[in-house]
N, C-alpha and C positions, 0 to 999 in steps of 0.2 A: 263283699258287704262289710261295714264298720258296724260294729257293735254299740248300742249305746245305751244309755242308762239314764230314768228320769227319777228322778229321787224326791220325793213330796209332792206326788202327784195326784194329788185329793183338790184340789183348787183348780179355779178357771184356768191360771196357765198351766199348770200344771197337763190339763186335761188339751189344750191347745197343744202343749209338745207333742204331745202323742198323736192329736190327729195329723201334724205336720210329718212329724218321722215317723207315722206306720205307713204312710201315701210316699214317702222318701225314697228313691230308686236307690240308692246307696246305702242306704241304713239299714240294722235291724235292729228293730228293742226287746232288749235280751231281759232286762229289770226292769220294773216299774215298784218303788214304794210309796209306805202310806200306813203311819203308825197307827191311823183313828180306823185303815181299811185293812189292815195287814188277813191275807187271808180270804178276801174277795175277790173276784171277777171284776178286771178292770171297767168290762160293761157296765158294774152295777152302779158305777160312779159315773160312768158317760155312756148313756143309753146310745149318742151318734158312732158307738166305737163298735158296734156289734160286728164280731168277725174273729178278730185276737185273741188268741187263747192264752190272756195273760193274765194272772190272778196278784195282787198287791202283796208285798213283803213286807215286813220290817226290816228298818235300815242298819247292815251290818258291812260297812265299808269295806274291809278285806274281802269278802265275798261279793259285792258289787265288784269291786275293781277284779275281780278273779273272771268275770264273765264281762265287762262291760270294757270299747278301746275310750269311747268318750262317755262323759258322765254332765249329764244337765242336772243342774242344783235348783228346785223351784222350791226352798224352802222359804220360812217368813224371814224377816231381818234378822239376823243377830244369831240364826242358829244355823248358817251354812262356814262360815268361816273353819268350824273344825272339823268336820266331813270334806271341806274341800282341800284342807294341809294331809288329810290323812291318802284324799285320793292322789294327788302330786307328788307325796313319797312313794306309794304304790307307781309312777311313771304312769298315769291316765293324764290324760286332757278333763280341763272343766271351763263349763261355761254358766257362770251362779246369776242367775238372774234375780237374784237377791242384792241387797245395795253393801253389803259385806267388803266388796275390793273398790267400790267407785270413788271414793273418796281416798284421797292420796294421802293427806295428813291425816294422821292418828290419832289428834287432838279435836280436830273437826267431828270426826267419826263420833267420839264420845261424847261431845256438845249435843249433836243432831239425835244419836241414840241410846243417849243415855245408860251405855256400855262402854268398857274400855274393848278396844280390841283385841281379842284372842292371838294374831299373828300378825301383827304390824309388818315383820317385815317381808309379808309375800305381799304388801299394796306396792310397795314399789317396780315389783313384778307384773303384776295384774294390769292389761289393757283394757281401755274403758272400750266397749265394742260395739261402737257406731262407728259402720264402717265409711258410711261418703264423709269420716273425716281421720278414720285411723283406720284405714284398709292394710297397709303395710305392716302397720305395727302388730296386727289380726294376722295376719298370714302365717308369722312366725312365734304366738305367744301359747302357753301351754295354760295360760290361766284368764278368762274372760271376765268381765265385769258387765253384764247385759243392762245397758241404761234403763233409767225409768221410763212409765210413758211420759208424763208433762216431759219432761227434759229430752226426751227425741222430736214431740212437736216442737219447742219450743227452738231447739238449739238448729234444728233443721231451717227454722223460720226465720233465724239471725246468724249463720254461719258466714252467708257471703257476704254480710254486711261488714261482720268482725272481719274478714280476712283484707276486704281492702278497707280497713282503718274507717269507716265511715259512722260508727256508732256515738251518740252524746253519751254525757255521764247519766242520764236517766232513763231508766227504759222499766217500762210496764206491762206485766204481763199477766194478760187473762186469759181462764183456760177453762173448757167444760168438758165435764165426764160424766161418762154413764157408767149406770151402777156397778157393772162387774168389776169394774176399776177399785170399786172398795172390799172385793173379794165376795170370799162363799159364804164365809160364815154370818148369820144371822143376828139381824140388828136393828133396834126400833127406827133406826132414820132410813135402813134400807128395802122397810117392810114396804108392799105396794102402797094401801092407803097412806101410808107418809111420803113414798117419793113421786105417786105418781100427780101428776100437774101442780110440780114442786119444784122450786130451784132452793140453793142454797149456797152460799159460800161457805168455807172451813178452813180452821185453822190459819188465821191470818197472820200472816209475816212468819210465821212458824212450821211452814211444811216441809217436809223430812226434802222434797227433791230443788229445795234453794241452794243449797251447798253445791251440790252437784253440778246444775244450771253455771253457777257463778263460776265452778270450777274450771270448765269447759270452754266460756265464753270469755274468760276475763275480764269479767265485767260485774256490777253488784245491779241486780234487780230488783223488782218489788213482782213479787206474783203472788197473786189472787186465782189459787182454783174453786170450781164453782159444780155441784154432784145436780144430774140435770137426770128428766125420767129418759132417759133411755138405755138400752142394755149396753149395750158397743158403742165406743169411738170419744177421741178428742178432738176438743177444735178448740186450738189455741190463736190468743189475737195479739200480739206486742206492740205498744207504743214505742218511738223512740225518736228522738230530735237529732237529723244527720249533723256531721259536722259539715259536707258539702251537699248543696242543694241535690235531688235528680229529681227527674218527673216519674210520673209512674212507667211510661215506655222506658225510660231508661237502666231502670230497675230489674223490669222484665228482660232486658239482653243483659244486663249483669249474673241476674239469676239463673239465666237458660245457659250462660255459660260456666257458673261454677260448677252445675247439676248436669253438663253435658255427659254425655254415656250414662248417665247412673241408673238402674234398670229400674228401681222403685222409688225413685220420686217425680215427680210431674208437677213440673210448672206450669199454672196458669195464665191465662190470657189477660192481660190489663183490663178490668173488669167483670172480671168470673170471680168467686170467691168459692173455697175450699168447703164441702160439706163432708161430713163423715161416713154420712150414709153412702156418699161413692166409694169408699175405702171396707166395709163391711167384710168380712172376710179376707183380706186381702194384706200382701203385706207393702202396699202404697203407702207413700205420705205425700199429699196436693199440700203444693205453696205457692204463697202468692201476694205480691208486693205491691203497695200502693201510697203514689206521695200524694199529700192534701199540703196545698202551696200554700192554702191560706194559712192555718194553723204553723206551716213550717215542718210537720210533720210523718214519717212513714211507720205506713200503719203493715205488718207482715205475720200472715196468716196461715196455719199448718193446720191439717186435718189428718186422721188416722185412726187406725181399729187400736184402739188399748191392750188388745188383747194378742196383734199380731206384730205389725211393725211397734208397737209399742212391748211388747215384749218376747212372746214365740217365737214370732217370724222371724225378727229382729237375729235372735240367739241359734235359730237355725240358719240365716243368713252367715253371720260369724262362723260358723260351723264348718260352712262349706266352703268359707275362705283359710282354713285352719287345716283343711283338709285338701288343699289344693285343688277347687274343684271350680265345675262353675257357681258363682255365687249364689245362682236365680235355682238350682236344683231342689224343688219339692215344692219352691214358692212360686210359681208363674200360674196360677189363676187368682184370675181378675175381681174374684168377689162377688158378690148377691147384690141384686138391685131389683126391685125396689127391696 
């Protein structure tokens, strides 16, 4: 069994690692912290955890890395980078599902988070860890960068287009999330009477997961996300004008082959469109491409749990590529329907 360690584990993902890797046949979680929980019953932060006799610590890295061989970082932006320098001199593995290593320039970092970075130079180190596109470079990295969610629908939604050169200069992307996507902590927009039978967009042209999106794609976007009343999942839509015509069948055997073998994504049928509530628990991502001849053009759709393939699952998936294993180890159920 691999030891592992979830470190600010007070939050939705936070609370998703855990139910990932205590069901993980490889794993045991040997730490779990949580400065606001230090001293509690991991139950009393996730009622679904009943069983674990793990009680929440305060984070004292030497003693994490004393008991833990891999360490998940779920802390907020901007406060994993020195937790994670201290646990890779200690010789642990980490996988920060914080946006801390995703961004490769260090000049970006500090535009988008208005921090300079702490260790600049372990980004050059750090692999961004989506694996149906950096599975290799995952196998053999000791420091993870677990992407955001937008940026896993998204980039999942245009990956094969980037690859054979087919994308125009403009590409538009909308996205919808449910609430846990904006976290635990308490907030007048996330209160029910304000979200429920509510949509809303935020933060236009300005969301922390553009950089990253652009990083990945080579390409400059416009995205528009949009906080929708449901608890789970995204469902992202991209505009984008090809630079060669295809129809939507055409699409569909382009996609079914770049995604061939991949255990969690699923291609849809030319005319099925991707909904979120089939990914609910789950760490799937449905895509699905469609050309509109009249207009000129293709519209490419992702759907997924925010919570899982969007970040958990995602960071557990990495894991088990990290660790030589099978990939799909703790992640092969299908999810909740309805």
């Amino acid at each position: 069994m691999t030891s592992v360690a979830v470190v600010g584990a007070s939050g939705y993902v936070g609370g998703e690692l855990l139910r990932l890797l205590l069901c993980h046949p490889k794993t045991q979680v040997t730490v779990v912290t949580s400065e606001q929980s230090s001293g509690k019953p991991v139950q009393s932060l996730f009622p679904n955890l009943r069983g674990p006799d793990l009680l929440c610590e305060s984070l004292d890295p030497q003693q994490v890395a004393a008991r833990a061989e891999v360490i998940f970082l779920a802390l907020p932006h901007t406060k994993s980078a020195g937790p994670a320098q201290a646990f890779l001199k200690a010789g642990r593995k980490v996988i920060d599902l914080s946006a801390d290593f995703r961004l490769k320039n260090a000049k970006n970092y500090e535009t988008w988070y208005q921090a300079p970075h702490p260790c600049p130079d372990l980004l050059k180190t750090a692999v961004y860890g989506l694996p149906e596109l950096h599975r290799d470079a995952i196998r053999s990295a000791s420091l993870i960068a677990s992407p955001g969610c937008y940026p896993t629908a998204a980039l999942l939604s245009l990956a094969p287009l980037a690859k054979h050169r087919l994308l125009g200069d403009h590409i538009i992307i909308d996205a919808k999330s449910g609430i846990s996507g904006a976290g635990r902590t308490p907030a007048p927009a996330y209160h029910f009477p304000e979200a429920n039978e509510s949509m809303e967009a935020y933060k236009l042209g300005a969301h922390r997961h553009i950089p990253e999106i652009e990083q990945e794609l080579g390409a400059t976007v416009t995205f528009t996300p949009h906080l929708v009343p449901m608890t789970r999942g995204i469902l992202s839509t991209a505009y984008v004008r090809l630079k060669q015509a295809r129809t939507s069948e055409q699409l569909a055997v382009l996609y079914r082959e770049f995604y061939k073998g991949e255990p969690f994504v699923r291609v849809l049928n030319p005319g099925q469109s991707p909904n979120p509530s089939h990914t609910r628990g789950a760490n799937f991502c449905d895509v699905a491409a469609f050309a509109d001849p009249r207009t000129g053009t293709a519209i490419l759709m992702a759907a997924l749990d925010n919570l899982v393939k969007g970040a958990a699952g995602q960071a557990v998936q990495a894991f088990n590529l990290m660790q030589g294993w099978d990939e799909t180890l703790g992640l092969q159920d299908s999810g909740l329907y309805p």
